[in-house]
N, C-alpha and C positions, 0 to 999 in steps of 0.2 A: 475618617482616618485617624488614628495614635496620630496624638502631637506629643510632642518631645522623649518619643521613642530609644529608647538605649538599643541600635541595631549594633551590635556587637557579639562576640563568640560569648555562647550559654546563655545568651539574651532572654527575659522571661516575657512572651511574648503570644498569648494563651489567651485566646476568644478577642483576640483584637479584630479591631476593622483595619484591615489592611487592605483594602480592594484599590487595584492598581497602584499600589506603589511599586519604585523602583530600585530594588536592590542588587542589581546587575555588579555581580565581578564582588560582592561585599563577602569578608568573612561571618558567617554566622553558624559556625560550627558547632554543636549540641545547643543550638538556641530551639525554644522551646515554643513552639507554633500551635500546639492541641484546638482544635476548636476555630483557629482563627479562618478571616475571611481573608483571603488570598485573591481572588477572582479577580484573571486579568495581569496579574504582578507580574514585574518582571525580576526576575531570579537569573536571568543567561549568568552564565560561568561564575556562579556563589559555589564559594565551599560552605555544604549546608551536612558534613557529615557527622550521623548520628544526631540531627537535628529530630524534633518529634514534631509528627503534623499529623498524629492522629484524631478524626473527624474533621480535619480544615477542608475549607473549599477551596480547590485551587483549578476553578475551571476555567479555562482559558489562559492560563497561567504560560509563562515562559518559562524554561527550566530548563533550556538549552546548554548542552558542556559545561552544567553544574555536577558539584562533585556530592553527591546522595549514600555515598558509603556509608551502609549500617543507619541510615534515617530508617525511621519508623512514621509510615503511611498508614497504617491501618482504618481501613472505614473513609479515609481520605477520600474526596469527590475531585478525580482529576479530568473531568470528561472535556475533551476538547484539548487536552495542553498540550505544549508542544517541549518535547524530552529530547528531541535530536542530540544523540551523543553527549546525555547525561549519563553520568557512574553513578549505577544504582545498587552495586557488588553488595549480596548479603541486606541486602533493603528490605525492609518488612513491609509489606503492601497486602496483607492478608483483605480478602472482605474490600480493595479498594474498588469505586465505581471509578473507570477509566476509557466509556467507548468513547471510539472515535478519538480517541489519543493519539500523537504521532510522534511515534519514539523511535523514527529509523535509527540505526546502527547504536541504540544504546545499550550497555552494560547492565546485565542483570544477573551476572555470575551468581549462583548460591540466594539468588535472589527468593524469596518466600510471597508467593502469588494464590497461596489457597484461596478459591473462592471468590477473585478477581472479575470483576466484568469488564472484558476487553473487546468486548463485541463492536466489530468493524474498525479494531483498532489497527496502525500501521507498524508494524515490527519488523518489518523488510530489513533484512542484514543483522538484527539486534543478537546479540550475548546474552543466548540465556542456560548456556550451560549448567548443568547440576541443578538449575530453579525447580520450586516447587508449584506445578501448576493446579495440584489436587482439584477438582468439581472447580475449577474457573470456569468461564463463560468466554470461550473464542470463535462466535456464530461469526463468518465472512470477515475472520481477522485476517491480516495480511502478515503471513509469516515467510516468504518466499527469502531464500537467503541464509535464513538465519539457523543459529546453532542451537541447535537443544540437544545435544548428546548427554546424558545421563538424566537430565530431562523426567521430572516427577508429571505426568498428566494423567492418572488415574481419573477415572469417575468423569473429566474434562469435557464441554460439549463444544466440540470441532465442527461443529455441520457447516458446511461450506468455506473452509478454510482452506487458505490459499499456501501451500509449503511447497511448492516445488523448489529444485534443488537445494532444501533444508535439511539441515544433519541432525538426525533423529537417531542417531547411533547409541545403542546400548538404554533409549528413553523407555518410560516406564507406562504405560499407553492403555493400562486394562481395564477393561469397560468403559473406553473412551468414545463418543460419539462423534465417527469421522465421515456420518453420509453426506457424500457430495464435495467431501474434501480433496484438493488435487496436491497430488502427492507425486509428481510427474519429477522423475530424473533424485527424488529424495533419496539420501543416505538411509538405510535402515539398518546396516547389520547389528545384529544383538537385540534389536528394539521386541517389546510384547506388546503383541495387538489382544491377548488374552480377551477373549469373549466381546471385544470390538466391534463395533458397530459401521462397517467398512462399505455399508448401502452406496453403490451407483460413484465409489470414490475413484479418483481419476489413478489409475495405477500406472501409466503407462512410461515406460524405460527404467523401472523400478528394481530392483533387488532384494527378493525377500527369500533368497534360498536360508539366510542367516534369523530369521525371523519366526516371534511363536506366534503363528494364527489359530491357536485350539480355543474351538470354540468360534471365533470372528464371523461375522456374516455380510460375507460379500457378494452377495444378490445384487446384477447390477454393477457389480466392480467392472470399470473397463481397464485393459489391459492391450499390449500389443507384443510383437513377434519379440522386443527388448527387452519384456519382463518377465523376473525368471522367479519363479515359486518354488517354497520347497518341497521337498520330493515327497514326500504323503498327499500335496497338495494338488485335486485335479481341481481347476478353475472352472471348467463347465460344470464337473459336477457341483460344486458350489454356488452355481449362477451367475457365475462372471463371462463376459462379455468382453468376443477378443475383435479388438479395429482392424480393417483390412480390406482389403478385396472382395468382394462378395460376402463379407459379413452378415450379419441377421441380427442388425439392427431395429429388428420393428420394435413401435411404440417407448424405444428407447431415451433417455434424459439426458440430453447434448446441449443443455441448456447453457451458453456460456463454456464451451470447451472448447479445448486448442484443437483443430484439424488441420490448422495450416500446415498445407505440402502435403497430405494424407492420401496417401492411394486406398478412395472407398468406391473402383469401379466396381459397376454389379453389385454393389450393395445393396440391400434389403430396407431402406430409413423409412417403411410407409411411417406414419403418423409417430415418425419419431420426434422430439421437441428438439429443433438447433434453435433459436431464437436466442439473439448474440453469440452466437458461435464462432470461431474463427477460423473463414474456408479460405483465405487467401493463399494462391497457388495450389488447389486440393484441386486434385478429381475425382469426380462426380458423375464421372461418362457410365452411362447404361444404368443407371443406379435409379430405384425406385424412390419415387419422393409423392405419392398420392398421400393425400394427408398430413404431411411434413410440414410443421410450422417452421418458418423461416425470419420471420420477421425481425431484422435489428442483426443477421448473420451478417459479418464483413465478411466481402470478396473484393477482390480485385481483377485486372483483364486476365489473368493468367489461370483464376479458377476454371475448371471444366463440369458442363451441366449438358445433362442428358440432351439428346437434340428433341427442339420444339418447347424447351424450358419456359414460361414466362416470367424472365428476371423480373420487370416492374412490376406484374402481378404479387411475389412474392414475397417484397418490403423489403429485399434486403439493403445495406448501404456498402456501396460500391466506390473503393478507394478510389477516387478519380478526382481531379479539380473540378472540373461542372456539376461534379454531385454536392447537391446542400447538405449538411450536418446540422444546417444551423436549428437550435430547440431540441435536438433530439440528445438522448441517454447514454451517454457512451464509457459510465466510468469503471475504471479498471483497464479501459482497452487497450489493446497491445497494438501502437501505429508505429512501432520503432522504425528508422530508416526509410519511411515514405518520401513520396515526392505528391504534396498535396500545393502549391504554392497558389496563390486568390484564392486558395478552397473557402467557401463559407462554414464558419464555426461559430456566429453568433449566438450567445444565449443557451450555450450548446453544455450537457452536464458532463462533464470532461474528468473528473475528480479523480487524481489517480492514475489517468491515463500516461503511460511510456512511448514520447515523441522524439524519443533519444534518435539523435543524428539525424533527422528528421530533414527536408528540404522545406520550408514555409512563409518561406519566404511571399509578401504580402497578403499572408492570411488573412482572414474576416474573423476577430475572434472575441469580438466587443462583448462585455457583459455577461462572459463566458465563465465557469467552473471548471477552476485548475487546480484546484488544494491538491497539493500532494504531490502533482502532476510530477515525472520527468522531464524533463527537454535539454539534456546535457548535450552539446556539442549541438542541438539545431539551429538551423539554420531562420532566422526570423527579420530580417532586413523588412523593412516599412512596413511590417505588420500591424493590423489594428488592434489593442488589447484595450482600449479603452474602457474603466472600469469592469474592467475583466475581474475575481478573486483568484489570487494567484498564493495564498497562504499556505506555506511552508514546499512551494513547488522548487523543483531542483532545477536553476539552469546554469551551469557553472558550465565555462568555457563557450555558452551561447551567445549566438549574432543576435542583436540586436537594433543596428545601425538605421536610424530615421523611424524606429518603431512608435507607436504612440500608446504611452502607457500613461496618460494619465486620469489619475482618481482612481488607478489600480489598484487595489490590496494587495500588496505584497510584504504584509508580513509575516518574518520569518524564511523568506526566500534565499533562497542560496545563488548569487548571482557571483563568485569566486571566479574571478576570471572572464567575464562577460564583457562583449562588446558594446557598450552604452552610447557610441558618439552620435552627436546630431537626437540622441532618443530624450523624446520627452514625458517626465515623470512628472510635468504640474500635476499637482494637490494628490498624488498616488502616495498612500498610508507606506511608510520603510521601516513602520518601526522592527527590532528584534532581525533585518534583512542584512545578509553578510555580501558585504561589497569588495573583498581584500582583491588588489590585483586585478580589478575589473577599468576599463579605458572609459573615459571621456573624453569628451572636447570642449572650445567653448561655445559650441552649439548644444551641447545637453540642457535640458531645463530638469532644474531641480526642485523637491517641493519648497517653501520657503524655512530656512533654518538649518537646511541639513548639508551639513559639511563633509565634502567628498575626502577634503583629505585626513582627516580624522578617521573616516570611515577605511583607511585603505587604499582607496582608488587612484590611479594612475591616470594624468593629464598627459593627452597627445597631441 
């Protein structure tokens, strides 16, 4: 590491070894980063605008509610950092490597992303209005939320990207590659899909009377009785595929799709792919399923299956307490507002998953994969999370009380208002973890050093 470092505003500070230092809350406004190794640092709420960090490595980095106005990333290696509600407005990030980034609800107004590899990154809620996303790389980024109205993603390759309810109003989309992308409930008016690559993409409660599809090819596009195309536009003849009743669904790509609640009686799904699909509350009465891989589809009691179905034979995982999850793949899943409580969760790859409002109360969720996770408002009374990874997971307003978190990774965690008392976090990593308004007692165990009231936290 720089010893006797000038961290200060326009700091010259170019191919240093910086790996893990802490410059949390520091001004360093056009300081000049180029080259340097970052890896690890923590930056949470630096004003770093107009700062230069192009070629630095900053993977793993914290950059939390730092202020990035007008910084220059270009070629920058942010893979893994965590941006949560960093202002990135007007930021040059051309060419930056950033999967697997996690920059909920951050600012990237007018932001310049040509070329970007954001693949598997989390941008759920972010501002990226008027950005330039030209030929980036967004393969199973997670855009659900967020704004891109004017929105440059020409030449962009989208395959399996996540936008539902995302505002793509007036974006610029042509010869973007969107197969397999779910675009369910998205804003589009104005947007050009111009010569778009719209294979098997999830369309369904969509709006694209206002919308240019000349050219697009949506072979495979599904769609339902909510989505309205515009008027030149016939969906069958284009090969889109509409959900419903008696559909004709053979050999179809439902790999990972929402059907929760879907009336697909009498449908046609021979050797259609649901494998992690989501059937809870759907019926499925009278519905052909010879060939239908299923494996890893959630149901729950409420789903309906042809009679003589054989659920076990099938694989699929049935929201229920007595069912194990424990080891099995579940990330992205949608378990919002269950009632899973002892459910076993050990070991279980959870990354991502929305447990919001959740009942979980004494889970099994030991050694478990929650990066990312939501769990806002659930419920988790003497849950077992011990060394669970729990990095950059949301639980703010969640119970907690007599849970056993310790040697957790939870950093980066958003614990704002969470019920802590009686819960024990020995040896559980906090670093970069926001505690503001969150309750203890003096039965919490803390890890050694870390001062609750410093941190925010409220003694009961």
């Amino acid at each position: 590491m720089m010893q006797n470092a000038d961290f200060g505003p326009g700091a010259d500070l170019s191919d240093g070894d910086l790996a893990g230092v802490d410059l949390t809350r520091r001004d360093l406004g056009g300081a000049n980063f180029h080259g340097s190794d970052l890896e690890g640092a923590i930056l949470a709420g630096a004003n770093l605008a107009g700062a230069r960090f192009g070629s630095a490595r900053l993977t793993d980095a914290d950059l939390s509610r730092s202020n990035l106005t007008g910084a220059v990333l270009q070629g920058a290696d942010l893979a893994d950092a965590y941006l949560h509600g960093a202002n990135l407005q007007r930021a040059d990030l051309d060419d930056a490597m950033a999967p697997r980034t996690l920059a909920p609800g951050a600012i990237l107004r007018h932001a310049s992303l040509r070329g970007a590899d954001l693949r598997d990154a989390n941008l759920q809620m972010t501002d990226l209005r008027d950005a330039d996303l030209a030929d980036a790389l967004l393969n199973d980024a997670h855009l659900d939320g967020a704004r891109l109205t004017g929105a440059v993603l020409r030449g962009a390759d989208m395959t399996g990207a996540r936008l539902s309810d995302a505002n793509l109003e007036n974006a610029a989309m042509r010869q973007a590659n969107l197969e397999n992308a779910r675009l369910r409930d998205a804003v589009l008016h104005g947007a050009v899909f111009l010569r778009a690559n719209l294979r098997g993409a999830d369309l369904c409660g969509s709006d694209l009377r206002q919308v240019d599809l000349q050219g697009a090819d949506l072979h495979g596009a599904l769609y339902d009785a909510d989505t309205h195309f515009p008027r030149r536009v016939d969906p069958v003849a284009e090969g889109a595929t509409q959900i419903g009743p008696t559909a004709d669904l053979t050999s179809a790509n439902l790999k990972g799709f929402d059907l929760h609640g879907r009336d697909l009686s009498r449908a046609d799904l021979r050797k259609a792919d649901l494998r992690g699909a989501y059937l809870q509350h759907a019926n499925l009465r009278d519905a052909q399923l010879d060939g239908a891989r299923l494996r890893g589809a959630i149901v729950d009691t409420r789903t309906r299956f042809p009679e003589g179905f054989d659920l076990k034979a099938s694989g699929v995982f049935a929201i229920h307490p007595k069912f194990s999850f424990a080891g099995r793949e579940l990330r992205w899943v949608n378990m919002r507002g269950v009632s899973l409580a002892s459910a076993q969760f050990s070991k279980a790859d959870l990354t991502g998953a929305d447990f919001s409002d959740a009942y979980l109360d004494g889970v099994d969720m030991r050694s478990a994969d929650l990066t990312a996770a939501l769990l806002r408002f659930a419920l988790l009374d003497a849950a077992n999370l011990s060394g669970a990874t729990m990095k950059g997971a949301v639980l703010d307003s969640a119970s907690l009380m007599d849970a056993n978190l310790s040697r957790a990774n939870l950093r980066w965690a958003d614990l704002t208002e969470a019920n802590l008392c009686r819960t024990n976090l020995e040896g559980a990593d906090l670093s970069g973890a926001w505690f503001r308004r969150a309750r203890y007692d003096k039965g919490t165990v803390f890890p050694d050093g870390f001062d609750a009231t410093k941190a925010g936290m409220i003694l009961t």
